[in-house]
Backbone bond lengths (Angstrom), bond angles and torsions (degrees), N, CA, C in turn:
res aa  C-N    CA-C-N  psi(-1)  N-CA   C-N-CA  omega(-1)  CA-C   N-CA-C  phi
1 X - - - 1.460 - - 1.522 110.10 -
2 X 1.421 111.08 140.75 1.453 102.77 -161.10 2.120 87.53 -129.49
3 X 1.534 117.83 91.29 1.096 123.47 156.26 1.651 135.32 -95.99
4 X 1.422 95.26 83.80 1.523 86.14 179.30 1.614 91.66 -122.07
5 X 0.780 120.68 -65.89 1.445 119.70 -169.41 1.487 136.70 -42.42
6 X 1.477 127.06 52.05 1.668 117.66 -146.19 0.958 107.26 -55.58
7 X 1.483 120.15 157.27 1.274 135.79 20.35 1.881 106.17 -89.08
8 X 1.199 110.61 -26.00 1.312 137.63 -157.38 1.926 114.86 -79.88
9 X 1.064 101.46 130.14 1.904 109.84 -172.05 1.429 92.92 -134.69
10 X 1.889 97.64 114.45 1.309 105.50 160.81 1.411 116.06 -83.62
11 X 1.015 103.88 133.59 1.974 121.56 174.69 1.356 143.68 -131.87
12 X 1.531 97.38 118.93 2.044 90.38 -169.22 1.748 74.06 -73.92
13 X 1.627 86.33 147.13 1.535 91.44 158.76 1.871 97.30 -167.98
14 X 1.461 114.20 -169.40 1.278 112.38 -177.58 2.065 94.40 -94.72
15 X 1.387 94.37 160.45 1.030 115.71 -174.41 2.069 116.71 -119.90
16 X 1.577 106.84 117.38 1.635 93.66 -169.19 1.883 112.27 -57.35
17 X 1.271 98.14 123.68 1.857 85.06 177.19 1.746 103.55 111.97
18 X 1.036 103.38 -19.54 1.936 102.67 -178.07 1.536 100.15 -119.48
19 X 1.364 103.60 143.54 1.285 121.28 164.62 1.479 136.37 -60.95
20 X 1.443 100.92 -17.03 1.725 99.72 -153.83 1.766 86.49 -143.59
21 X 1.428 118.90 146.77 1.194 110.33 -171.38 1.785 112.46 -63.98
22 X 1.367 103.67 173.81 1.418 102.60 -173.46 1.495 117.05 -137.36
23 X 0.999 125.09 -153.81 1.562 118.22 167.60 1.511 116.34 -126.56
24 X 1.236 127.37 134.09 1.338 138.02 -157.86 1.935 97.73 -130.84
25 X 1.434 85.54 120.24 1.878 97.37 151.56 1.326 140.62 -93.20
26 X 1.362 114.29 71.57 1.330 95.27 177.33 1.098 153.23 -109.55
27 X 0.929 140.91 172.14 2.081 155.53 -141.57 1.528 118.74 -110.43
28 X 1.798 108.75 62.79 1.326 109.24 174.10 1.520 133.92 -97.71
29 X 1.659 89.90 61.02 1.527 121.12 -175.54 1.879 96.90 -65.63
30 X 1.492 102.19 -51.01 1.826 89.84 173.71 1.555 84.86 -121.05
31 X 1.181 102.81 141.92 1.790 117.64 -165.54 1.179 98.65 -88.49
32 X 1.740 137.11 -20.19 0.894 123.94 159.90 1.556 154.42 -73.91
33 X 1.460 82.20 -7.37 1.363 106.25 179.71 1.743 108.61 -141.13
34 X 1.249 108.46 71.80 1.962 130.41 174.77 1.739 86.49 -37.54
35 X 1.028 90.66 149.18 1.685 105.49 162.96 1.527 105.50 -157.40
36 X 1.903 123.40 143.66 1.139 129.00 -132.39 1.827 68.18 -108.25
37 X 1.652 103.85 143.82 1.763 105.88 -177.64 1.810 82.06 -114.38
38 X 0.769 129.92 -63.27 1.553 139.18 -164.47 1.353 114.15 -136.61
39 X 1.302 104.95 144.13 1.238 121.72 147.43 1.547 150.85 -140.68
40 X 1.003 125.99 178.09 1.827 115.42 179.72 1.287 122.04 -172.50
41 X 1.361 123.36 156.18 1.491 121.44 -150.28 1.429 105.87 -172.95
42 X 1.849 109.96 124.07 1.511 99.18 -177.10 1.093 144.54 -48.05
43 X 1.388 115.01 144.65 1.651 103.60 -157.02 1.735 99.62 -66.01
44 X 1.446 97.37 136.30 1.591 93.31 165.51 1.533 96.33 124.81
45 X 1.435 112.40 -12.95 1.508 113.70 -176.82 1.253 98.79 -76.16
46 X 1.112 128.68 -8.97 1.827 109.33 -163.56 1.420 96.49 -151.98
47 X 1.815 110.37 125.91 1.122 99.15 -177.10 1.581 149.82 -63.20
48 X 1.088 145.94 166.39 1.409 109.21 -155.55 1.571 127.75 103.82
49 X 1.763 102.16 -50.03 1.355 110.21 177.93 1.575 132.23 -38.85
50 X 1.576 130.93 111.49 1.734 113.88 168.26 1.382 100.87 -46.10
51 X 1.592 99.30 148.89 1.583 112.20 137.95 1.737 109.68 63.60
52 X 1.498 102.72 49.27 1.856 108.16 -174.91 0.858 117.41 -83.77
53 X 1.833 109.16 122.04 1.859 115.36 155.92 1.473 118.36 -19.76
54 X 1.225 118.96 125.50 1.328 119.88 -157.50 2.036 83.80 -124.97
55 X 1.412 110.75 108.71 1.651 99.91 168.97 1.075 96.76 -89.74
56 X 1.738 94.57 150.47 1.335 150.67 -157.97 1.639 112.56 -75.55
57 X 1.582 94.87 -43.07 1.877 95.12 175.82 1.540 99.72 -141.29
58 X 0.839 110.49 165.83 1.720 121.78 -175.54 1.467 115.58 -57.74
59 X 1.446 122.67 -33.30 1.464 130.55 -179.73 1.402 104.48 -99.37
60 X 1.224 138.24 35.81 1.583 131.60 -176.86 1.787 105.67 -118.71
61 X 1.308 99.89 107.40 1.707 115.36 147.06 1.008 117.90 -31.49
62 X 1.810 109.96 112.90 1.603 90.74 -176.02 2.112 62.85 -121.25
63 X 1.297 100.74 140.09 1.811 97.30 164.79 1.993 88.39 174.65
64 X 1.524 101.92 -172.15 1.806 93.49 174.43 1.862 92.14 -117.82
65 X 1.021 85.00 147.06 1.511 109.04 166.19 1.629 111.06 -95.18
66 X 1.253 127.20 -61.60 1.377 97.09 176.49 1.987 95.41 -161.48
67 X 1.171 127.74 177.21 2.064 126.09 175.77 1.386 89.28 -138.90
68 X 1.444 72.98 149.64 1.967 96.93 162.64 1.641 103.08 -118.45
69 X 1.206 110.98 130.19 1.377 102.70 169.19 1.654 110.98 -93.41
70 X 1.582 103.87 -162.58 1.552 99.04 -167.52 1.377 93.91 158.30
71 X 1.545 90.90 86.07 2.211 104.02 -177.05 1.503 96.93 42.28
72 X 1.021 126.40 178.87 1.516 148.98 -142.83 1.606 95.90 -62.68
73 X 1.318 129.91 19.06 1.144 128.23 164.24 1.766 142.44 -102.53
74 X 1.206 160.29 128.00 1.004 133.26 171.80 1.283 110.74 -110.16
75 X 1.493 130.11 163.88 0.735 151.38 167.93 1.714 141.40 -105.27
76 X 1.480 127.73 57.85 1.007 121.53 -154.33 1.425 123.04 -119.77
77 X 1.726 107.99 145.40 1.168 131.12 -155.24 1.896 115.30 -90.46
78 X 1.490 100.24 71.72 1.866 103.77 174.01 1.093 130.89 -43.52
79 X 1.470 133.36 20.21 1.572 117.64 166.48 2.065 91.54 65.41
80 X 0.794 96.58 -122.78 1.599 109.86 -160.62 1.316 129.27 -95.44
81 X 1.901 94.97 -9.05 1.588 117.67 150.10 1.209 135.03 -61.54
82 X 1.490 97.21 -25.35 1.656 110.51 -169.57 1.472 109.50 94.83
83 X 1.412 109.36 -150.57 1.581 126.98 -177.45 1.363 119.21 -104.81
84 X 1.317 110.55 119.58 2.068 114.16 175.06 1.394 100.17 -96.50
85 X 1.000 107.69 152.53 1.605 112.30 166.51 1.536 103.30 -121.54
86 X 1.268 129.52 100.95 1.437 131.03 -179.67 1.832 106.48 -96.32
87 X 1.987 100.31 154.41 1.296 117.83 172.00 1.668 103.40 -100.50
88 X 1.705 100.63 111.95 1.485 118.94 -168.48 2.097 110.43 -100.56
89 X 1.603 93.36 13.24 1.722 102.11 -158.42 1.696 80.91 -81.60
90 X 1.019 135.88 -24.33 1.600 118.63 143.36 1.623 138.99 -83.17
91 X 1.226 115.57 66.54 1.581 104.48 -166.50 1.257 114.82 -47.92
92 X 1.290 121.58 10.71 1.722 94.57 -172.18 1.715 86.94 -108.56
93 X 1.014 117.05 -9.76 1.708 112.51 -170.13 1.713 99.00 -149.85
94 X 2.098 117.14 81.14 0.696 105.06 143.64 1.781 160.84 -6.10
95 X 0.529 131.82 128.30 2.096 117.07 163.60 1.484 140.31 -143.88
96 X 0.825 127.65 98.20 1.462 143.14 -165.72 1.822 98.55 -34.45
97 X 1.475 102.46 130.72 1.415 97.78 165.32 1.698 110.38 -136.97
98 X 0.877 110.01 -0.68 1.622 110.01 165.06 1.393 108.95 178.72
99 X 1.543 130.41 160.23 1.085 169.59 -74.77 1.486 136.17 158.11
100 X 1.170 102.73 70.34 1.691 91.96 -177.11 1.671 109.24 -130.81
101 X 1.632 111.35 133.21 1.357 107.95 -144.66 2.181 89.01 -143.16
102 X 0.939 130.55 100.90 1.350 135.86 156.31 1.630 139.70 -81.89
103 X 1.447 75.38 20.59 2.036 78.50 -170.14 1.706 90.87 -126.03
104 X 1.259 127.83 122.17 1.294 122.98 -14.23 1.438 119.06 -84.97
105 X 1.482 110.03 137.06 1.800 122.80 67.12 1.665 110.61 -112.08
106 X 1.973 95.17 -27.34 1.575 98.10 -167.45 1.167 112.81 -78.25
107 X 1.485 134.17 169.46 1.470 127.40 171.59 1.686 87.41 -81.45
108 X 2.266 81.95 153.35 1.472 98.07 175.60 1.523 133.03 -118.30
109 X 0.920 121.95 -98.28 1.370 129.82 162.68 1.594 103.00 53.99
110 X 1.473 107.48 75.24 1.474 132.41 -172.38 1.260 93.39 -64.55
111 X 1.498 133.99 131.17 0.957 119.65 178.05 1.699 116.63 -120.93
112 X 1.676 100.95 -43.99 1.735 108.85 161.13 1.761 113.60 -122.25
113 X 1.339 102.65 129.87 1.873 113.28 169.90 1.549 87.57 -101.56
114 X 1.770 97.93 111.66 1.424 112.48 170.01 1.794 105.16 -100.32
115 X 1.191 122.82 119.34 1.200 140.81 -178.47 1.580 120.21 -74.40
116 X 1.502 123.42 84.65 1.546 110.59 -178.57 1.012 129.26 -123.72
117 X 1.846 108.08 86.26 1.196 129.92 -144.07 1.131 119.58 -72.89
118 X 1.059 115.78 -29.07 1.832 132.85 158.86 1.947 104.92 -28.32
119 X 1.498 119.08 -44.29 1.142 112.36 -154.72 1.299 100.26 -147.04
120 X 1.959 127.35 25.14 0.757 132.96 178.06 1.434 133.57 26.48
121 X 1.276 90.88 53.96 1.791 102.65 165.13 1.854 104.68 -122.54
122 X 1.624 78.83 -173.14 1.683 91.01 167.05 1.504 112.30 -155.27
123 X 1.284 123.18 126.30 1.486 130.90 -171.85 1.731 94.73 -82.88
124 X 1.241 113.84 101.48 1.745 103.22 161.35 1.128 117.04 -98.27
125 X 1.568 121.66 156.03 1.315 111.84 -172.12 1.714 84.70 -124.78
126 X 1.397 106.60 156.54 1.340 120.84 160.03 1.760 123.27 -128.36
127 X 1.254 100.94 98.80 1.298 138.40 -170.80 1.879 98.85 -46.83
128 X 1.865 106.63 123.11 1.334 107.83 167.80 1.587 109.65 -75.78
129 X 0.898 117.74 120.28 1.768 115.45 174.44 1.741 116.66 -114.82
130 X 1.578 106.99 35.37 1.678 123.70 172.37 1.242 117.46 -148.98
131 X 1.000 125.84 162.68 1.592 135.22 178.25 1.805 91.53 -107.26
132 X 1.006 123.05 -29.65 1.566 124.20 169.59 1.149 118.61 -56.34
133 X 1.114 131.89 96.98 1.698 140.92 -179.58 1.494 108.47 -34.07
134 X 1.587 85.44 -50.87 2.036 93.24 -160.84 1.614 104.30 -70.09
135 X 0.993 129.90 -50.29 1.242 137.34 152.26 1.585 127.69 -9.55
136 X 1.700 111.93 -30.00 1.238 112.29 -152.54 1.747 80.35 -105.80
137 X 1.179 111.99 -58.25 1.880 102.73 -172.72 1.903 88.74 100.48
138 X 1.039 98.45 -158.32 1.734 104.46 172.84 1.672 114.52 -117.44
139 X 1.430 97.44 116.92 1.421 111.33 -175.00 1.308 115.22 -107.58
140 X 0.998 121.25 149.25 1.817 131.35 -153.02 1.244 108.84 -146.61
141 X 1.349 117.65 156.56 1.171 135.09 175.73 1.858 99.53 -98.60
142 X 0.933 141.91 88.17 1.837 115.96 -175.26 1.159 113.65 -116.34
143 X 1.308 114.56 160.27 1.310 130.21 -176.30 1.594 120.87 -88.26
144 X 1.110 124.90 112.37 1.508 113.02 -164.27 1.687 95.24 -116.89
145 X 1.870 97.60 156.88 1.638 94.15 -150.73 2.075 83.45 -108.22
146 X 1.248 101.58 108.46 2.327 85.60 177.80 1.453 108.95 -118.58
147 X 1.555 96.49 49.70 1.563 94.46 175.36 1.552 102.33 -76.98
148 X 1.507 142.42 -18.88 1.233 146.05 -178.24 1.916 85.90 -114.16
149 X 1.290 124.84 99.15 1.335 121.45 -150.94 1.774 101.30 -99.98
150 X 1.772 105.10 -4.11 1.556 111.09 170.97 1.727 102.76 -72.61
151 X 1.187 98.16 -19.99 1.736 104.63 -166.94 1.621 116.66 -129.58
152 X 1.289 112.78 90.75 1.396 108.07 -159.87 1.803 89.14 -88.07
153 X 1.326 103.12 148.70 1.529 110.13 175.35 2.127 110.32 -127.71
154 X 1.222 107.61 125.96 1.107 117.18 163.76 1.243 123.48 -64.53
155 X 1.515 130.26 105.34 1.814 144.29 -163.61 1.280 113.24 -110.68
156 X 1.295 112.22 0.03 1.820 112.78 -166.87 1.401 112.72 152.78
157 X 1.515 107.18 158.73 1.339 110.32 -176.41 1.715 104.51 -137.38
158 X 1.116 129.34 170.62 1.617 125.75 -156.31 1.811 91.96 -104.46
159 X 1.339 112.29 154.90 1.430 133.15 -162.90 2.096 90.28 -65.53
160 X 1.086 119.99 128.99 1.348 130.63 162.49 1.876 104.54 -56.20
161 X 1.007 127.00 119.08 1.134 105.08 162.68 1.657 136.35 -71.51
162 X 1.359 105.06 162.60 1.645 99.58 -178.24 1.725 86.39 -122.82
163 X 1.818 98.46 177.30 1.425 99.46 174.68 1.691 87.75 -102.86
164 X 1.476 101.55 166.43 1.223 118.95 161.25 1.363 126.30 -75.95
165 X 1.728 114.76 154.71 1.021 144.17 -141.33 1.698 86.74 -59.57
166 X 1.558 124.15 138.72 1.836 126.90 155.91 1.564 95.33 102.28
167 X 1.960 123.64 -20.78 1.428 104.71 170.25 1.161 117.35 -67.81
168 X 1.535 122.90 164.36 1.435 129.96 -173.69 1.478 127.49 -119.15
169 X 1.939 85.90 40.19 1.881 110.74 143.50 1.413 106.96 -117.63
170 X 1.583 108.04 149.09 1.238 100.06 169.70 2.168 106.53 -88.20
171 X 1.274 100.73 7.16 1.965 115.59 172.85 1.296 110.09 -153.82
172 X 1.015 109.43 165.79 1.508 111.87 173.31 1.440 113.26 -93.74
173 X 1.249 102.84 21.44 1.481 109.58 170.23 1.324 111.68 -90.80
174 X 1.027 107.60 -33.39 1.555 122.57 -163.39 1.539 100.10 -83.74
175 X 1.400 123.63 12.24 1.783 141.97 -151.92 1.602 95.29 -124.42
176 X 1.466 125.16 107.62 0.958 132.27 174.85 1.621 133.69 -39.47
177 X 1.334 121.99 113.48 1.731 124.93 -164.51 1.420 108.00 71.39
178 X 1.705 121.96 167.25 1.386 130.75 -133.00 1.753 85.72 -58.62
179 X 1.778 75.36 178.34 1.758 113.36 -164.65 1.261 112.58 -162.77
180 X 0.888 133.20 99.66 1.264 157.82 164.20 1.608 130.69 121.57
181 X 1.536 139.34 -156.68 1.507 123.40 -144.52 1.362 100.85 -63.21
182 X 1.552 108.85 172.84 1.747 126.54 164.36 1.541 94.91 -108.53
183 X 1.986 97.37 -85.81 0.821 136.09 -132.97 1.410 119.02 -145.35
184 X 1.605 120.71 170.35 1.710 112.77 -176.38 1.622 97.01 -155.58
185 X 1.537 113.18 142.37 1.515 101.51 175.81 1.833 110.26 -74.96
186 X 0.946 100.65 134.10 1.473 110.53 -161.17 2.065 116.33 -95.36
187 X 1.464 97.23 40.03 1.256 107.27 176.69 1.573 113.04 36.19
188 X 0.864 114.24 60.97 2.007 110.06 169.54 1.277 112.27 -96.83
189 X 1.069 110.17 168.59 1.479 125.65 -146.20 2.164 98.61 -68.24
190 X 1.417 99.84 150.55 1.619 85.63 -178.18 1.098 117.91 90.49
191 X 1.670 118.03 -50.70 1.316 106.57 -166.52 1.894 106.72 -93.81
192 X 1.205 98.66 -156.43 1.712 110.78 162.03 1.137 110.31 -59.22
193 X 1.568 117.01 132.36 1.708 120.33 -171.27 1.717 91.42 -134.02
194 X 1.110 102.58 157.85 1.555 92.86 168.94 1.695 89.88 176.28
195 X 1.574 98.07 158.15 1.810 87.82 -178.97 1.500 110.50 -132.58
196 X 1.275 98.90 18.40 1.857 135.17 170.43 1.683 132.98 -118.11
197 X 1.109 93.96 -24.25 1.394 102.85 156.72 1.594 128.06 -131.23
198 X 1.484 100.17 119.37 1.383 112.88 178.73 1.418 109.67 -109.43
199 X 1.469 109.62 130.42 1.157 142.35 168.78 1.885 118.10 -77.92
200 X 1.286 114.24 131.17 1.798 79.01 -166.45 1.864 87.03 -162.43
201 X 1.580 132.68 158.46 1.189 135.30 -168.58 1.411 97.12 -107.72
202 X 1.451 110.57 172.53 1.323 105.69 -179.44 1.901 110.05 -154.73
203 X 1.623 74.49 2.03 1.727 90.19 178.83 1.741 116.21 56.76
204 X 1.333 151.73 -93.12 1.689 97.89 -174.94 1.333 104.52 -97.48
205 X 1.476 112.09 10.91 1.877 112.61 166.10 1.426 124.62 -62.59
206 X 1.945 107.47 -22.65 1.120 110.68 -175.93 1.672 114.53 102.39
207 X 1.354 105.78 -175.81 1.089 100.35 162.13 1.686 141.54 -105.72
208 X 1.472 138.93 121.65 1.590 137.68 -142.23 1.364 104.88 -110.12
209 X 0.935 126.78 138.75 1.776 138.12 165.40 1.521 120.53 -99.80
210 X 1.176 128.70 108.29 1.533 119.42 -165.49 1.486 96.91 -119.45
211 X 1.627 115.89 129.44 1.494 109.31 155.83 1.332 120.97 -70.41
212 X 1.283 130.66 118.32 1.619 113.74 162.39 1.416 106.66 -120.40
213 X 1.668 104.20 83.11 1.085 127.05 170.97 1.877 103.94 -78.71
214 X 1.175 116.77 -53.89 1.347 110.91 137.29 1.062 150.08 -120.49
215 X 1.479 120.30 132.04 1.216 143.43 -125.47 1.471 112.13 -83.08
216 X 1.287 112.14 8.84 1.652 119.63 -161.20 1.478 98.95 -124.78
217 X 1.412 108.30 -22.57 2.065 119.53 177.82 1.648 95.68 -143.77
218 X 1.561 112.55 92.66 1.212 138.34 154.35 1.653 99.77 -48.85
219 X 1.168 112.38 143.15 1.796 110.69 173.58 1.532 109.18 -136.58
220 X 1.329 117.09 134.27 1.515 107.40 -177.18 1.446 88.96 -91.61
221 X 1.904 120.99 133.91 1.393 153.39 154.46 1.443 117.87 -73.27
222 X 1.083 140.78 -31.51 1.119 146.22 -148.77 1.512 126.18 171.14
223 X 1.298 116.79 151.72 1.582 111.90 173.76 1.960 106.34 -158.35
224 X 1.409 96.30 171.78 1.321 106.90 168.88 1.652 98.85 -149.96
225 X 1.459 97.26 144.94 1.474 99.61 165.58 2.142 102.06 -139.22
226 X 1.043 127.84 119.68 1.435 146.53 -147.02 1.599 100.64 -82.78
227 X 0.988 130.60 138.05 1.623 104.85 -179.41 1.493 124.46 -64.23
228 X 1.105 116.11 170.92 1.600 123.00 179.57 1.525 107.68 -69.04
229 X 1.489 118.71 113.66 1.756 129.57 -172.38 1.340 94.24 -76.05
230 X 1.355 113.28 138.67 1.621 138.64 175.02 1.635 94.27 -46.37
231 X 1.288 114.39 141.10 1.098 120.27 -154.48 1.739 161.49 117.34
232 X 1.876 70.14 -67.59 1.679 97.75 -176.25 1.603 111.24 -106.50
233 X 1.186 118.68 133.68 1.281 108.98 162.46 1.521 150.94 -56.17
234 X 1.205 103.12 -6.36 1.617 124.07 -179.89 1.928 103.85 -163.94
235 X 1.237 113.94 168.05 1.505 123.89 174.81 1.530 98.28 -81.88
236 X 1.102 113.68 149.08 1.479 131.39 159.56 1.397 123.36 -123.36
237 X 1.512 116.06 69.42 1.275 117.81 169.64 1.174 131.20 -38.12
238 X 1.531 158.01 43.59 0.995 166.66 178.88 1.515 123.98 -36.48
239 X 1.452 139.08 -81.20 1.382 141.48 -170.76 1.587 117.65 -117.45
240 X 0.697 112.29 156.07 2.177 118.07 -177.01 1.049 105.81 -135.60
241 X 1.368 108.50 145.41 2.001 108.76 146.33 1.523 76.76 -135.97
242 X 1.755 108.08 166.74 1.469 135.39 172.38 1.238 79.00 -127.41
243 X 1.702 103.29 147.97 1.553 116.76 176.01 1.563 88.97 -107.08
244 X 1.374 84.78 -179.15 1.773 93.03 171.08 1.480 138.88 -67.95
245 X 1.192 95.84 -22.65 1.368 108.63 165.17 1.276 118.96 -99.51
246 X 1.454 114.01 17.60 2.096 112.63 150.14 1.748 85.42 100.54
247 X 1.203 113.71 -13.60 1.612 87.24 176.65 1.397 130.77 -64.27
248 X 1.275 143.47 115.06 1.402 115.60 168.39 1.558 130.93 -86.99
249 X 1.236 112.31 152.68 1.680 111.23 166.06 1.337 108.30 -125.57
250 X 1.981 96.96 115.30 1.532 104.59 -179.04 1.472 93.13 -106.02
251 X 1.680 108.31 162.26 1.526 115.36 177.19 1.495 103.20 -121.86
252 X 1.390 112.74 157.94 1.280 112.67 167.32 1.816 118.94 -96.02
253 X 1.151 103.75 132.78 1.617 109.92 -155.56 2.103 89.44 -65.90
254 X 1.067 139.47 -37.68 1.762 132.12 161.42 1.177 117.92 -71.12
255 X 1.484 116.28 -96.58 1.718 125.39 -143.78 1.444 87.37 -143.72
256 X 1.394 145.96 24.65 1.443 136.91 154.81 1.498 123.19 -74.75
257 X 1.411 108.52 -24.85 1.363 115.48 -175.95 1.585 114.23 81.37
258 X 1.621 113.38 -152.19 1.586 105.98 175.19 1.944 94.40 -116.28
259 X 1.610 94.84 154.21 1.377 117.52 172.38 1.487 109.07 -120.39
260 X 1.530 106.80 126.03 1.626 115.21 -178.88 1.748 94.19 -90.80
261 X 1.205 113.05 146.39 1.260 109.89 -153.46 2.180 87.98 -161.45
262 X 1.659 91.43 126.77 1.673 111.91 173.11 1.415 128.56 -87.27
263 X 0.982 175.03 58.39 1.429 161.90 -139.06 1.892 108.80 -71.56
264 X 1.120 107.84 98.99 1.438 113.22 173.85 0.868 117.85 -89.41
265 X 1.371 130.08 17.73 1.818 120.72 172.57 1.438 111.40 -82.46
266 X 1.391 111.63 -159.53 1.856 110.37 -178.43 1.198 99.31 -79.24
């Protein structure tokens, strides 16, 4: 759920009449009484639909996981559809204006369309949701280029992490329970904003800092990985915010709790 903007709360949620969750606008002008402003849902969720998302392999999520808006735009993250970029300058009647979808070959399960309008991209992340390697395919953090926003183009993808030199994986695959992206702090208002440095989880990689000062060679800057919580077999870096003053608070997606966390690089 993406509430920053009042009166208005973007929401994956289910939709009456569609199969697969959808995205909901709603109107908490009196908080006691929500009222639904818009909504929308891949084509194909409801029978009837023109022109239906057709998945790609038999086990693929086609539903929304969650939008960012951004002035008359949204931004939303399809699970296994990929990324829509919808025209929201009507909330009561959404509209799809482009489409860009890489799974298959890559693994999917889009999880955040980070919006960085300053320089017209979008950082998507595609969320590991297994401890099963084979399962995952190759999941990426990538950089998508929507300065022509009918035509989103894929420009890069963020550095995989490795562990450092003396650990005893030669990957973090080889590192007991998930491996690879969650999540990214998603610049909201107040906090740390930046449209060059991304902050991003990686679950037992920890958490990674990448400059993409340029946008074509993402660079990992920095990292933390929290120790392994009594219990669990590995860390599960899961969710972030950076405050404004550079602090971060990462959580552990089990029994780690939250870690307040500094960035000392340049």
């Amino acid at each position: 759920m993406w509430f920053r903007d009042a009166p208005y709360a973007h929401v994956a949620a289910w939709l009456p009449g569609v199969r697969s969750r959808g995205y909901q606008i709603v109107d908490l002008s009196d908080p006691a009484a929500p009222k639904l402003a818009g909504q929308w849902w891949l084509p194909g969720g409801r029978d009837g639909d023109p022109d239906p998302w057709v998945p790609l392999t038999d086990h693929a999520h086609y539903q929304v996981h969650g939008a960012i808006p951004h002035g008359n735009r949204a931004y939303v993250s399809c699970t296994d559809a990929g990324m829509a970029i919808l025209d929201i300058s009507e909330l009561s009647a959404p509209k799809l204006i482009s489409r860009i979808n890489w799974s298959p070959p890559y693994g999917g399960y889009s999880h955040t369309s980070l919006p960085l309008p300053g320089r017209g991209l979008v950082v998507e992340v595609c969320e590991c949701i297994s401890n099963q390697r084979e399962d995952q395919k190759d999941k990426r953090i990538w950089l998508i280029d929507v300065r022509e926003e009918r035509q989103p183009v894929i420009i890069s993808s963020f550095p995989r992490p490795v562990p450092p030199k003396g650990a005893p994986w030669a990957s973090f695959d080889e590192r007991p329970t998930r491996f690879g992206p969650h999540n990214v702090h998603e610049n909201y208002a107040n906090s740390f904003q930046s449209e060059t440095r991304i902050y991003s989880t990686w679950f037992n990689a920890g958490m990674r800092i990448t400059d993409i000062s340029d946008p074509s060679r993402p660079e990992e800057i920095g990292y933390f990985v929290h120790p392994t919580p009594p219990g669990q077999r590995a860390p599960q870096a899961n969710d972030l915010f950076v405050d404004a003053d550079g602090l971060i608070y990462l959580t552990d997606r089990l029994t780690g709790g939250l870690y307040i966390v500094e960035y000392t690089g340049g």
